[in-house]
GUNUKOL-689776 format. One line per 8 residues: number of its first residue (from 1); their letters; for each residue x, y, z of C-alpha. Coordinates in nm, 2 decimals. Layout:
BEGIN
NUM	a	X Y Z  ... .
***
This chain:
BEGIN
1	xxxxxxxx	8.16 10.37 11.10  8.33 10.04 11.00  8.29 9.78 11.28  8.68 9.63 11.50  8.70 9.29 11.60  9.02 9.30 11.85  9.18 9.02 11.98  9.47 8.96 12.23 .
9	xxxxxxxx	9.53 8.72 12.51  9.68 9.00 12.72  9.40 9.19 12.94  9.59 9.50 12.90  9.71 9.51 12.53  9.36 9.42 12.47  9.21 9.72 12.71  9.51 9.97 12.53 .
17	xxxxxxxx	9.40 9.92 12.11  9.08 9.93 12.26  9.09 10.26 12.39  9.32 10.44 12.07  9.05 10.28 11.86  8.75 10.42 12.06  8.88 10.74 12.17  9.11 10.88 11.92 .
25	xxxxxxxx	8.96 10.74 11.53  8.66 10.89 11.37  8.55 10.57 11.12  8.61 10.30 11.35  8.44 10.16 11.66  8.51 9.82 11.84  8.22 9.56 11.79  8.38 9.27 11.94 .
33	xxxxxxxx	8.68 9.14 12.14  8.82 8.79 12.20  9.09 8.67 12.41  9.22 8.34 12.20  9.20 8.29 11.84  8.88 8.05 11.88  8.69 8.28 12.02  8.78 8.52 11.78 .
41	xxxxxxxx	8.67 8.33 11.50  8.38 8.27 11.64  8.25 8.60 11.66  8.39 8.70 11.32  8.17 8.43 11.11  7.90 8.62 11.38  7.93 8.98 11.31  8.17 9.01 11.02 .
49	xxxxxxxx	8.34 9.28 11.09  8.54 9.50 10.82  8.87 9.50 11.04  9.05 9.29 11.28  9.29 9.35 11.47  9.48 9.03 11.67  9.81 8.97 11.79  10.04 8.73 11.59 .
57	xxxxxxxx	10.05 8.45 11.91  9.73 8.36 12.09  9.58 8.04 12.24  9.38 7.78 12.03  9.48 7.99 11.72  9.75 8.20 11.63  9.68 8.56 11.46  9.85 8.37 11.15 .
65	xxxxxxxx	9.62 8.05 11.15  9.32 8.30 11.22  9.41 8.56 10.92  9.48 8.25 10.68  9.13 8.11 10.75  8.94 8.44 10.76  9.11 8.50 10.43  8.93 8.20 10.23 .
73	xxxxxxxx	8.58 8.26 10.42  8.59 8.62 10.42  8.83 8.81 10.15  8.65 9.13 10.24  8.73 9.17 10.57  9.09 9.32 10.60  9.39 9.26 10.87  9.61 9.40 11.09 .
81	xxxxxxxx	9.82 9.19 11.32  10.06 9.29 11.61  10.35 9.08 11.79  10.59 9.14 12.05  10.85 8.98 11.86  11.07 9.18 11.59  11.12 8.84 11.39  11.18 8.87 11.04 .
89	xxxxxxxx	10.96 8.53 10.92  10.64 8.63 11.16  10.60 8.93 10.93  10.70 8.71 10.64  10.44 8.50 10.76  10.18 8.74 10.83  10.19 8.92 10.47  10.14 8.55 10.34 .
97	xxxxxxxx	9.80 8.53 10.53  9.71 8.86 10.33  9.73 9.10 10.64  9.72 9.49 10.57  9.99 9.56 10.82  10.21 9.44 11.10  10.26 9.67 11.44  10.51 9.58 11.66 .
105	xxxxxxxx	10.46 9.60 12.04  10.41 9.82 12.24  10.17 9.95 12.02  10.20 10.32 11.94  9.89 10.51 11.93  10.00 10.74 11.66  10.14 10.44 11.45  9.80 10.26 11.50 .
113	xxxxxxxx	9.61 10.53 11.39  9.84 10.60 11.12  9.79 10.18 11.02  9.42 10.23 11.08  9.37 10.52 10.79  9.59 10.30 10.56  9.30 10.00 10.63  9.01 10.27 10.55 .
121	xxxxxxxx	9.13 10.31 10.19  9.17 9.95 10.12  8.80 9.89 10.33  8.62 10.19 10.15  8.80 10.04 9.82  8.66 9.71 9.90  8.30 9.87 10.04  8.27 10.04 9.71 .
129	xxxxxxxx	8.34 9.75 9.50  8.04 9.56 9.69  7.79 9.86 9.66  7.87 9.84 9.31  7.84 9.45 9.30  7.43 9.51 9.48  7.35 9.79 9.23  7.42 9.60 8.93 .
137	xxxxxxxx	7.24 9.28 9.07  6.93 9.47 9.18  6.95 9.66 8.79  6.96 9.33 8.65  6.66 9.22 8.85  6.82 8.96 9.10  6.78 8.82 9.43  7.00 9.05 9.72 .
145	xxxxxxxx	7.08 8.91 10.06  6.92 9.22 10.30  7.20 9.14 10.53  7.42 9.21 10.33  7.25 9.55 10.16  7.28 9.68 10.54  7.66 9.56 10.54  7.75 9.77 10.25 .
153	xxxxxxxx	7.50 10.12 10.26  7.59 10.30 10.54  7.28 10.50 10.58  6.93 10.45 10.71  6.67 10.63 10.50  6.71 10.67 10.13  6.52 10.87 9.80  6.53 10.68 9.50 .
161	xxxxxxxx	6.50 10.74 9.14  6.54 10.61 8.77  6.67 10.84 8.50  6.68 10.72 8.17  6.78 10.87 7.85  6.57 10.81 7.52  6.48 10.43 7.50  6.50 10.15 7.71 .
169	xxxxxxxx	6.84 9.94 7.69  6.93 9.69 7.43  6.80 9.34 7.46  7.00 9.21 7.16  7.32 9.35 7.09  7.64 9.24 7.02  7.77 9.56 7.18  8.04 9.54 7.52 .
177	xxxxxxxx	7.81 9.72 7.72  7.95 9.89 7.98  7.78 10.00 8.34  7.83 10.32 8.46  7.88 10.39 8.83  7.92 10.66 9.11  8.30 10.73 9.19  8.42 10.58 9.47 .
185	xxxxxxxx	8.41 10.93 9.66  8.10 11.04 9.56  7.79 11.01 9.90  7.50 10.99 9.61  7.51 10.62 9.49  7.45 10.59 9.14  7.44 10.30 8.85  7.37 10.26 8.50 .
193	xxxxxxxx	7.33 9.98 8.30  7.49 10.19 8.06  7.55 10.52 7.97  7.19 10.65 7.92  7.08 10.55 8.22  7.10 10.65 8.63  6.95 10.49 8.92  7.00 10.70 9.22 .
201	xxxxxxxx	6.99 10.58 9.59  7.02 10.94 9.78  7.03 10.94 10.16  6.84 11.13 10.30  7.06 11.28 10.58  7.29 11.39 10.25  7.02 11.55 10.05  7.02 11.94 10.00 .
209	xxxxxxxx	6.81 12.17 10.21  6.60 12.20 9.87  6.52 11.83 9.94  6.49 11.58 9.66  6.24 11.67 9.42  6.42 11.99 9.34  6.75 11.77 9.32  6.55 11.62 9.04 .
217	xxxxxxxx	6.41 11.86 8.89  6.81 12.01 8.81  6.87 11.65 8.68  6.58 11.71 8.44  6.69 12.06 8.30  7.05 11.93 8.17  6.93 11.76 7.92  6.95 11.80 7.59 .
225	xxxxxxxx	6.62 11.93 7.40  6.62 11.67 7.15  6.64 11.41 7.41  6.30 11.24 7.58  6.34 11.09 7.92  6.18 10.89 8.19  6.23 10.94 8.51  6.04 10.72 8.82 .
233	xxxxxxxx	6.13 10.82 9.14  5.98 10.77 9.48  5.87 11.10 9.64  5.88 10.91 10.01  6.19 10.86 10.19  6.24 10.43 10.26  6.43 10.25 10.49  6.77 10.03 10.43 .
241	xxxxxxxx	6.55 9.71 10.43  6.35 9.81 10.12  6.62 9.92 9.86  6.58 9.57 9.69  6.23 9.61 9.65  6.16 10.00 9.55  6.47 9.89 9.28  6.26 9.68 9.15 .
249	xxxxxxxx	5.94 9.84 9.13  6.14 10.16 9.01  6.25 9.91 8.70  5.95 9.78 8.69  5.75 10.11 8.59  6.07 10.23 8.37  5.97 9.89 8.13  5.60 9.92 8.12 .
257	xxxxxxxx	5.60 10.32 8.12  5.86 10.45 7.85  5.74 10.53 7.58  5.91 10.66 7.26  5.96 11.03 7.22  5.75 11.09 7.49  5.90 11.32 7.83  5.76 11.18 8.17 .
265	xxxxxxxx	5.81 11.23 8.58  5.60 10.97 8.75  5.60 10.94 9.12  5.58 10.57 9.27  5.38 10.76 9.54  5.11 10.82 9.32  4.81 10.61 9.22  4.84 10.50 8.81 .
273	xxxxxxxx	4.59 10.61 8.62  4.32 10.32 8.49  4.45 10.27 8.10  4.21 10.02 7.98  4.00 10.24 7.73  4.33 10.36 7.55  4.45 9.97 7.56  4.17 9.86 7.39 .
281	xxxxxxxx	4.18 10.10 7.12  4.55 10.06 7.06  4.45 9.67 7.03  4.17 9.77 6.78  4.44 10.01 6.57  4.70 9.79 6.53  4.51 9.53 6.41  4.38 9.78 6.15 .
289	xxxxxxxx	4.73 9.86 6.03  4.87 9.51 6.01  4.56 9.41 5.77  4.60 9.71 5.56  4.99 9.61 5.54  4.92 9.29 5.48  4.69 9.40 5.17  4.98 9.63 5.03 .
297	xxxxxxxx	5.26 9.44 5.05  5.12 9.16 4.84  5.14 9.47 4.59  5.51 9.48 4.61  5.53 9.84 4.56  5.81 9.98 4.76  5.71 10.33 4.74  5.34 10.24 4.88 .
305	xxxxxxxx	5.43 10.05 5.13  5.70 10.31 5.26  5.43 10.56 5.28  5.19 10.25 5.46  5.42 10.16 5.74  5.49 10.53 5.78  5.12 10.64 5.81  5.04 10.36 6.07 .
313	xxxxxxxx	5.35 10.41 6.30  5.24 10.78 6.30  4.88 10.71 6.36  5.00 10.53 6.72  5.18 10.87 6.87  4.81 10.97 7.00  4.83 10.67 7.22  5.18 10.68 7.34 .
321	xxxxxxxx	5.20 10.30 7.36  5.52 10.21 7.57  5.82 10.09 7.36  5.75 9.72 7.48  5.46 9.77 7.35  5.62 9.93 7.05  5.89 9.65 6.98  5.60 9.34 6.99 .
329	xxxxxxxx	5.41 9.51 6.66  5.72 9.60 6.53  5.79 9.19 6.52  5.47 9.18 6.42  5.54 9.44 6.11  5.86 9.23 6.02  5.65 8.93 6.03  5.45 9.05 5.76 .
337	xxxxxxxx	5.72 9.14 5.55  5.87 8.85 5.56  5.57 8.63 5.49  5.59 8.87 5.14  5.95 8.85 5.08  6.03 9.22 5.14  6.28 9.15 5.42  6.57 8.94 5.31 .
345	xxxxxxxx	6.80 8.97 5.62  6.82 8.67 5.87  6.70 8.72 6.17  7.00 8.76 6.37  7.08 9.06 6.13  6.74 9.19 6.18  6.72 9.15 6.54  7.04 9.36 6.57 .
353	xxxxxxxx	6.94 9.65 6.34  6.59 9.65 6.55  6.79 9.62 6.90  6.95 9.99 6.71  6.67 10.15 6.59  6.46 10.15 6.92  6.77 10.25 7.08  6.87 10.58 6.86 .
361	xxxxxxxx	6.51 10.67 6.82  6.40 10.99 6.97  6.06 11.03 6.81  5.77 10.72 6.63  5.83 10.92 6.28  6.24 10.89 6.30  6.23 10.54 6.44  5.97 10.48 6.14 .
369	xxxxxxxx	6.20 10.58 5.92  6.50 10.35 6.07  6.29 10.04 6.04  6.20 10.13 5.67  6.52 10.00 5.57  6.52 9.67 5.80  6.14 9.61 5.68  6.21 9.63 5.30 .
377	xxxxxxxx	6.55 9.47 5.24  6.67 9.31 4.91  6.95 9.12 4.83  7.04 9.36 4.57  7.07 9.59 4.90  7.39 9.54 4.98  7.53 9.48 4.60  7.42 9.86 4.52 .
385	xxxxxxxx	7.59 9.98 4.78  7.91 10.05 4.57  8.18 10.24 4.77  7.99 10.37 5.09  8.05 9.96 5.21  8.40 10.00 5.23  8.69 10.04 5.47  8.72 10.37 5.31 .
393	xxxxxxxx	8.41 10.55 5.36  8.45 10.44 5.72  8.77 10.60 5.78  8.59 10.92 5.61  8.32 10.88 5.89  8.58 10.81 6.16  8.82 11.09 6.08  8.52 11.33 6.10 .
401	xxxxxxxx	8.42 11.19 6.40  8.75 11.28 6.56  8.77 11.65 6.39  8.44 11.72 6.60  8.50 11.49 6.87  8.44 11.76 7.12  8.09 11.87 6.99  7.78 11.70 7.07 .
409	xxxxxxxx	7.76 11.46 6.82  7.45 11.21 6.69  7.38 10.94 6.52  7.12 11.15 6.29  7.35 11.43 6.24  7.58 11.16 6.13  7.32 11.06 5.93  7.29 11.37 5.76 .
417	xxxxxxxx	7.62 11.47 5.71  7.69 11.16 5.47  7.37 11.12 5.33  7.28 10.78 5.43  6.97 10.61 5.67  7.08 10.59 6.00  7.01 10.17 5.94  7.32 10.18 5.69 .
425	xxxxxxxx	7.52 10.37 5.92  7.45 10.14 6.19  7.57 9.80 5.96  7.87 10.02 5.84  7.95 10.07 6.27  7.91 9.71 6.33  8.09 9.55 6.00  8.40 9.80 5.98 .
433	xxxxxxxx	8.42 9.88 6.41  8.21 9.61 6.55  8.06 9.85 6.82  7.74 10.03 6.76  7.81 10.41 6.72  7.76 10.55 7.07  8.02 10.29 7.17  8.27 10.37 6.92 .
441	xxxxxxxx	8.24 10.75 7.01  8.22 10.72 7.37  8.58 10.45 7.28  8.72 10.78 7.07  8.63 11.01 7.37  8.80 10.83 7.65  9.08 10.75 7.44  9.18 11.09 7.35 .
449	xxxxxxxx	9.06 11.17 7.75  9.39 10.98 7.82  9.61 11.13 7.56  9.53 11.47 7.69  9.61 11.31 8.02  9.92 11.23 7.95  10.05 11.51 7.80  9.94 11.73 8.05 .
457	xxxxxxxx	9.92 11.59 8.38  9.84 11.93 8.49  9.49 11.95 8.34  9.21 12.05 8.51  8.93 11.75 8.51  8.67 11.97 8.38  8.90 12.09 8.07  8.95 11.76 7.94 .
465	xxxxxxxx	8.57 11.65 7.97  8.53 11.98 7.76  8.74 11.93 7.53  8.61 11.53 7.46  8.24 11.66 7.44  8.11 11.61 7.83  7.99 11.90 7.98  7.93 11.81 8.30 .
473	xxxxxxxx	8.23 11.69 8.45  8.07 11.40 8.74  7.99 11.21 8.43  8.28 11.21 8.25  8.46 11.06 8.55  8.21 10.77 8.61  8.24 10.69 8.24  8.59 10.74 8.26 .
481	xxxxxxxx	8.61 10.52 8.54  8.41 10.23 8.37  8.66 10.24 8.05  8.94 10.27 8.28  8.94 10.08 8.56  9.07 10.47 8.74  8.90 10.76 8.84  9.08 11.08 8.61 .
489	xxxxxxxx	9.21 11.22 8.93  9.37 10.86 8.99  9.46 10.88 8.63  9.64 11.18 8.65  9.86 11.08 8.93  10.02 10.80 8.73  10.04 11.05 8.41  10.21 11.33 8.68 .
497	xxxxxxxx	10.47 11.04 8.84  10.59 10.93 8.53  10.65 11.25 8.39  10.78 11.43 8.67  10.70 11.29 9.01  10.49 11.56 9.07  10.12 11.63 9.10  9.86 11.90 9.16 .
505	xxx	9.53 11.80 9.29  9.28 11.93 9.01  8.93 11.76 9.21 .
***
């Protein structure tokens, strides 16, 4: 229910929008009332409420003064002013103040009500855009006001979960990033700090009769085979107050638990199991295999030390270290190399193709074999690399990229299908595109999403995700959305008025 502050001098205009409000409209109920424009604004910098309604002329402050001041301290709290008078420059005036609306008296209960659903789309636009605003700040690990977390989530009891994809986001990456979010109609409340990646905030009032852990457990079984996941969730139910908390202790275990090709479900409700034996020995081995690097690089043999870095990263897959763990001895690794001359690219370069590797990786052997090219890098790398550097070649990639835009395509099938290390194909994204691959794809996708928009404003939502390689269709609309700036149903409607003026809702 969004909270009313109504305000009018007259005791019976006053007792008349209180009663349409109360009686006859569903997502509104009157928190407050005032009878002069001070008072008013008193007990809107009290309660902040999400709509006001005040007539134009009132003591102390007029509705204008009062919507004009409102408007700098509170942008988010929308408008609607009425007046007895049918003067042409006190609605000029009011639309200046940034009101939603202007209802002349006597107020008609059907044209009140009819002004009152216009003021839900702009509040739940405006409600929406705040949720978002939390859920991003609590992903990136920042302070949030609890006040204002109960403003803007409109239940009581929620579930909570991470889901993400493969590995953990990038930490250096010249990539746009982009984070994903639920649409604006959807109850679940969901954010990603990219496109691998879902937090969930559920209420619990909204959850399925199957409850939540079988809600998760059809998360889990649309993924693809060759992906690995890690999902942390909280099997306990948690009030308003602690979202900003469980967030971060949900993040918190998604950093120190993921680990690289491994699938896991842990449950915050659980106690963690004691790792300090399997710590130790992980300590003990990687300290082996850096000194038995260190002895074969001075050898300088390529080929040895290929099959070296190879046979220690696969001798750490009985340990499933985490990938933080993971991308410290991988520094560690380069370290050596570089000590010995083997890596020649500068750290910003190297940085980058690491930031890639961790991220694309779905196993220790293929992410082995990404790093073999970062670790032992020439300069006579890049002058051998004759045509496959070139404008050309990438246009080859790019063209087959769109013939198969629809299929489910990966950076390792790539790989495969032009015969080079997925390291290469990652330096040929960022020199010729300057987006990593899964941006440049997910860029193709959404761009022919809007073609095939356009030229058929009749399409069916679920036809076009198809037919750009999304099968499920919720997805495709939050990263439509985040590409965008529009749902695809408010897509459509544009495509459908400026073909025809006409439009079929395809939800």
């Amino acid at each position: 229910m969004y909270r009313v502050l109504a305000a009018d001098d007259e005791p019976l205009a006053l007792k008349s929008i209180c009663s349409i409000v109360e009686r006859r409209s569903e997502n509104y109920v009157i928190s407050a009332t005032a009878e002069n424009g001070q008072e008013a604004l008193d007990k809107i910098r009290q309660i902040k409420p999400d709509l006001i309604l005040c007539d134009i002329k009132m003591p102390l402050l007029s509705g204008v003064e009062l919507a004009s001041i409102v408007r700098k301290e509170f942008p988010e709290i929308c408008f609607i002013i009425t007046s007895g008078y049918q003067d042409f420059e006190y609605a000029q005036s009011a639309i200046r103040s940034g009101v939603t609306d202007y209802l002349l008296k006597p107020i008609v209960p059907s044209v009140l009500l009819k002004s009152l659903e216009g003021a839900k789309v702009k509040i739940d636009e405006i409600h929406y855009k705040e949720r978002n605003r939390i859920l991003r700040e609590l992903g990136n690990g920042e302070a949030v006001d609890t006040e204002r977390v109960k403003r803007y989530m409109p239940y009581k009891q929620y579930y909570g979960a991470i889901f993400r994809v493969n590995g953990l986001p990038r930490r250096f990456s010249m990539d746009k990033t982009r984070e994903i979010y639920s649409d604006i109609n959807e109850k679940f409340l969901i954010f990603g700090r990219d496109e691998m990646e879902a937090l969930y905030l559920i209420p619990q009032e909204l959850l399925p009769k199957t409850g939540f852990l079988h809600y998760l457990e059809k998360t889990q079984k649309q993924q693809n085979e060759e992906n690995y996941y890690t999902l942390i969730y909280d099997s306990r139910p948690f009030a308003l107050t602690e979202i900003p908390e469980k967030i971060r202790s949900m993040y918190q275990e998604l950093d120190q638990r993921s680990s690289i090709g491994v699938k896991q479900c842990l449950d915050l409700a659980k106690p963690r199991k004691k790792q300090g034996n399997q710590m130790a020995q992980l300590r003990r081995r990687e300290e082996e295999i850096l000194r038995e690097l260190e002895a074969v690089a001075r050898t300088r043999k390529p080929e040895k030390i290929r099959m070296e870095i190879k046979r220690g990263y696969e001798s750490l897959e009985k340990y499933a270290p985490s990938q933080l763990w993971m991308e410290s001895f991988t520094r560690e690794v380069l370290s050596v190399m570089r000590q010995n001359k083997l890596c020649m690219l500068s750290m910003s370069e190297s940085e980058y193709l690491l930031s890639d590797a961790f991220f694309y990786a779905a196993s220790i052997q293929m992410l082995a074999e990404s790093l073999l090219d970062v670790f032992l890098h020439f300069e006579e790398d890049e002058a051998g690399s004759g045509k496959v550097n070139s404008q050309e070649y990438f246009d080859l990639i790019d063209r087959y990229l769109r013939t198969y835009l629809g299929k489910p395509i990966t950076l390792l099938e790539l790989c495969h299908q032009f015969g080079i290390s997925q390291t290469y194909m990652s330096k040929i994204f960022r020199k010729y595109s300057g987006n990593s691959f899964s941006q440049y794809l997910t860029e193709l996708r959404m761009n022919r999403a809007k073609e095939l928009f356009q030229e058929n404003p009749d399409s069916f939502i679920k036809d076009v995700a198809a037919m750009v390689g999304y099968e499920d269709q919720f997805y495709f609309s939050r990263i439509f959305r985040s590409y965008t700036g529009k749902s695809p149903s408010e897509f459509l409607k544009e495509a459908a008025g400026e073909n025809s003026g006409d439009f079929h809702d395809h939800q």
